[in-house]
C-alpha positions, 0 to 999 in steps of 0.5 A: 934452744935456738932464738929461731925455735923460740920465736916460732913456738910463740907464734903459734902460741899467739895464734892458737890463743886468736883462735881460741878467742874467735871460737869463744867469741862465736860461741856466745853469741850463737843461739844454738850449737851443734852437738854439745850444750854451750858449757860443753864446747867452752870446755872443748875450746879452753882445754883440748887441743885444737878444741877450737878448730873442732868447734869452728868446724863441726859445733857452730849452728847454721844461725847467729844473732845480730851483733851489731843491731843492725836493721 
């Protein structure tokens, strides 16, 4: 395997790994999702392939709550 091949399956890996992170971390703080209870999408996410791409599109509610606590 060339070092070209190598270096660019790692970037996607380290990519989908982000993406991954950004929908787990949308997730938790969501009140409410679409379709799926919360378990249901972290199993989606963390075991499909673009699970988090499907969530990010299609599972996030309309609504968060406030991270920072701002007023």
């Amino acid at each position: 395997m060339s070092s070209s091949v190598f270096i660019f399956i790692a970037m996607i890996f380290v990519f989908n790994l982000g993406l991954i992170a950004w929908a787990i971390t949308d997730l938790m703080h969501r009140e409410k999702v679409k379709y799926l209870p919360k378990f249901g999408w972290v199993i989606i996410i963390a075991f499909i392939i673009f699970g988090s791409i499907v969530y990010l599109l299609a599972g996030r509610g309309s609504n968060s709550r406030e991270v920072l606590g701002g007023d």
